[in-house]
N, C-alpha and C positions, 0 to 999 in steps of 0.2 A: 444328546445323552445326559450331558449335568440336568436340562432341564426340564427331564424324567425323574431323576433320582431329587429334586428340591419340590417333593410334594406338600400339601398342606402337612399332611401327614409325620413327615418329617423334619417341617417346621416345628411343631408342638413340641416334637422330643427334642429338640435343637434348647428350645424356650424352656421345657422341664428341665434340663440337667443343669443350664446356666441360673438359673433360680437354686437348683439346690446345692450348685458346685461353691459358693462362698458357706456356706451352713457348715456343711460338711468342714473343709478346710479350717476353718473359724474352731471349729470344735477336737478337729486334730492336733492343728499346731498349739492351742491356748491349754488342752489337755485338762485335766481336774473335771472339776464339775461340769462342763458341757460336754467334753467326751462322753464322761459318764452318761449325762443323762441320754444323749444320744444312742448310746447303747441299748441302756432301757427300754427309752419308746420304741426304737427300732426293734425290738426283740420280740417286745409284746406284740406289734403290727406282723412280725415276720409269723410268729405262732399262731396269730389268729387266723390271717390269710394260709396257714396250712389246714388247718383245719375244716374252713371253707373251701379248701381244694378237692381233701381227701372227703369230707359228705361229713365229717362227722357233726351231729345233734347239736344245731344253733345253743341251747341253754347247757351244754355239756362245756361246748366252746367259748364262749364266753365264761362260766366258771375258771378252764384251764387258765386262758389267756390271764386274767385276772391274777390269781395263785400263784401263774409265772412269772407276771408284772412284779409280785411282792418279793419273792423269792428273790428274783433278778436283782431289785435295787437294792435291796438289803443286801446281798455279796458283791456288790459291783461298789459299795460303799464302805464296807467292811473288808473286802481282802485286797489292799493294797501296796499288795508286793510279790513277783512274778508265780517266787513258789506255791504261794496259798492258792493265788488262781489259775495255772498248772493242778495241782492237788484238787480242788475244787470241780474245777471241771471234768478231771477223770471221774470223781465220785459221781457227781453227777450225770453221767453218761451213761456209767455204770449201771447205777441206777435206773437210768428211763428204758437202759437193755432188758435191763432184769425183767422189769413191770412191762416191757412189749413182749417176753419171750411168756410170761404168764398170763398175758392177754390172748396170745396164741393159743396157749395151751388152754383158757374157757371159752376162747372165742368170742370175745368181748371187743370186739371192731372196732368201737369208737377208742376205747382206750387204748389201744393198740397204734392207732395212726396220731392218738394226743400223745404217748409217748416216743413216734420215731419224729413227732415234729421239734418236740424236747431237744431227743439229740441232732435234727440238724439245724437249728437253732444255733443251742448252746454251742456248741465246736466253735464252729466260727468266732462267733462272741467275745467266747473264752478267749481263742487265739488272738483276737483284734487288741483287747485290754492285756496280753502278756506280751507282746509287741509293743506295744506305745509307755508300756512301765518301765521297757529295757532302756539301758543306756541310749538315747538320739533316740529314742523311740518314734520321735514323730516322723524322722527320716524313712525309717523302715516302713512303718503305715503310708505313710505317703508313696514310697517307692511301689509297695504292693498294687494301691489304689491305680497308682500311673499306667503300671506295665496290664492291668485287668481294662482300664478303661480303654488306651491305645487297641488291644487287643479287640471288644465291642466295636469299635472305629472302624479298624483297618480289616474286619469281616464283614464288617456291615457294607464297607462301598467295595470291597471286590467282590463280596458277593454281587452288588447289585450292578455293576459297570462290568467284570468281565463273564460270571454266572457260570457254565458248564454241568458239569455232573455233579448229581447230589452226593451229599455227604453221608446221611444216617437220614435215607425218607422213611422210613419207618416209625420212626421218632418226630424226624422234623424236616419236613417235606420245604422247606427253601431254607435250609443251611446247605451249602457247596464246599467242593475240593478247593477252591479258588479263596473262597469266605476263611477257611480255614488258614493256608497259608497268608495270605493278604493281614490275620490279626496277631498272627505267629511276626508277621516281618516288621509290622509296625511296632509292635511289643518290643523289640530285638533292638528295633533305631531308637526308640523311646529311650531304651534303657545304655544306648549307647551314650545319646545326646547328654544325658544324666550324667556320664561318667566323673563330667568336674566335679558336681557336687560327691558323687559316690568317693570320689579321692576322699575329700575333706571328711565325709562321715563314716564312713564305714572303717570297721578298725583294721590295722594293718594283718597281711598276712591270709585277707580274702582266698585273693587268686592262687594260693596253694589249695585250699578247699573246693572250689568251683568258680569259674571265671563268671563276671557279671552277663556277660549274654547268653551263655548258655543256662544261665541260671532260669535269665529271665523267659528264654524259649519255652523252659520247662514249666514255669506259672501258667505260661501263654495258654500252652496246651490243658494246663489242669484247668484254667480258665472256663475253655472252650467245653472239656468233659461236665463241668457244672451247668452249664449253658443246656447242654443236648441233655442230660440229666433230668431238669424239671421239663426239658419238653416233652419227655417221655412222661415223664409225671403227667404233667396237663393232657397229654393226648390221653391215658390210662382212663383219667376222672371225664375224660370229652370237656374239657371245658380250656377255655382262649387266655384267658387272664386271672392272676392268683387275686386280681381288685380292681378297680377302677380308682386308686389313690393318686399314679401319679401319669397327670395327661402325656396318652404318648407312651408312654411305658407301659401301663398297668398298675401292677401291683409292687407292691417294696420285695418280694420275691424275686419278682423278675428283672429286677433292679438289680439284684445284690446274689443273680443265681452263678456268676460268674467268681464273683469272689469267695465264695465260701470254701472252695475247693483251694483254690490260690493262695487265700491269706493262712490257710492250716499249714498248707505247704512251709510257707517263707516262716512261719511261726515257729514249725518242728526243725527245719535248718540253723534257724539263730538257736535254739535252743541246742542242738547236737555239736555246733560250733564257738558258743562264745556264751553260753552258760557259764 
């Protein structure tokens, strides 16, 4: 069985994530200027591979992406402190609604899918940088990242070691019931193991609000909705991978389809909690 499930295949994504798991971490914890810029490139790559997704106009998209690249660094440089990028980002969401709902209304395709990549984009983004501004900020981001990644894991090998009934074949024909709890339960211990650290950071008075595993059950799953999410996406447009950027994964999409749902989550709670 294990050596079924350790294919070349496997191997590469094993070699991709451990290549980019110091980057990452390096730019959380050191915070400032490479978080930032991290945010940046990754937003821009996250826009353009949507729009490569959804078909729209190679020289449309490349425009967008560009416009958002500037847009992006210039508020990712300028609003540093949690309200303005809160504020900011509603505007901006707003906004890309507005201009999808009057893209609807001409019928203007392309711009219609450059604006809902906008907003699912920026959400995320926004949430990632008003997380990492809060007090321990890198705690929280890191925590999110942990309980998202365990989650990938511990669906990935129950799916593949115990398998049974699918999940959503509609969408995405080898996601299981099994894959499902299996990233739910790993998320759960993840976040159990965590707990010394979580004493020491998290401010007093949590576990009146929501106990830390149930918390994290609840990412688990938003997790997983983001995950079947673009795979409905990608089945819609027929097409496998939002890129070929990172071996073994794909696209910085399909990398980060898990989180986007997650880190809004744990972003809107710290902010209903400890605002």
């Amino acid at each position: 069985m294990m050596a079924g499930l350790w294919n070349r295949e496997l191997l590469t994504r094993v070699i991709s994530a451990l290549a980019l798991l110091p980057l990452v971490l390096f730019a959380v914890i050191y915070g400032r200027a490479p978080f930032l810029a991290m945010l940046v490139v990754a937003g821009g790559l996250m826009l353009f591979e949507w729009t490569r997704l959804t078909g729209v106009r190679p020289q449309l998209a490349r425009a967008a992406t560009i416009a958002f690249l500037l847009l992006l660094g210039a508020g990712a440089f300028l609003f540093s402190d949690q309200i303005r990028v809160r504020d900011a980002t509603f505007a901006a969401v707003l906004s890309g609604l507005t201009l999808a709902a009057l893209g609807l209304l001409f019928r203007w395709r392309d711009i219609v899918w450059i604006c809902m990549g906008l907003v699912y984009v920026l959400v995320p983004i926004g949430a990632l940088l008003y997380l990492r501004l809060a007090p321990d900020g890198a705690f929280w981001v890191l925590w999110t990242l942990a309980v998202v990644w365990a989650t990938d894991i511990g669906a990935f090998f129950a799916g593949r070691i115990i398998g049974g009934p699918k999940l959503a074949p509609i969408f995405s024909p080898k996601k299981t019931w099994a894959g499902l709890f299996g990233g739910l339960a790993l998320a759960m211990l993840a976040a159990w193991g965590g707990g010394e650290l979580a004493d020491q950071y998290w401010p007093d008075g949590l576990a009146d609000h929501l106990p830390p595993l149930l918390f994290a059950g609840g990412v688990s799953l938003l997790s997983q909705a983001g995950d079947l999410m673009e795979s409905a996406l990608k089945r819609r447009f027929d097409v496998k991978d939002s890129s070929r950027l990172i071996p073994g994964h794909g696209g910085l999409l399909d990398r980060v389809d898990g989180l986007i749902f997650a880190v809004v989550a744990v972003a809107v709670y710290w902010g209903m909690n400890y605002a």
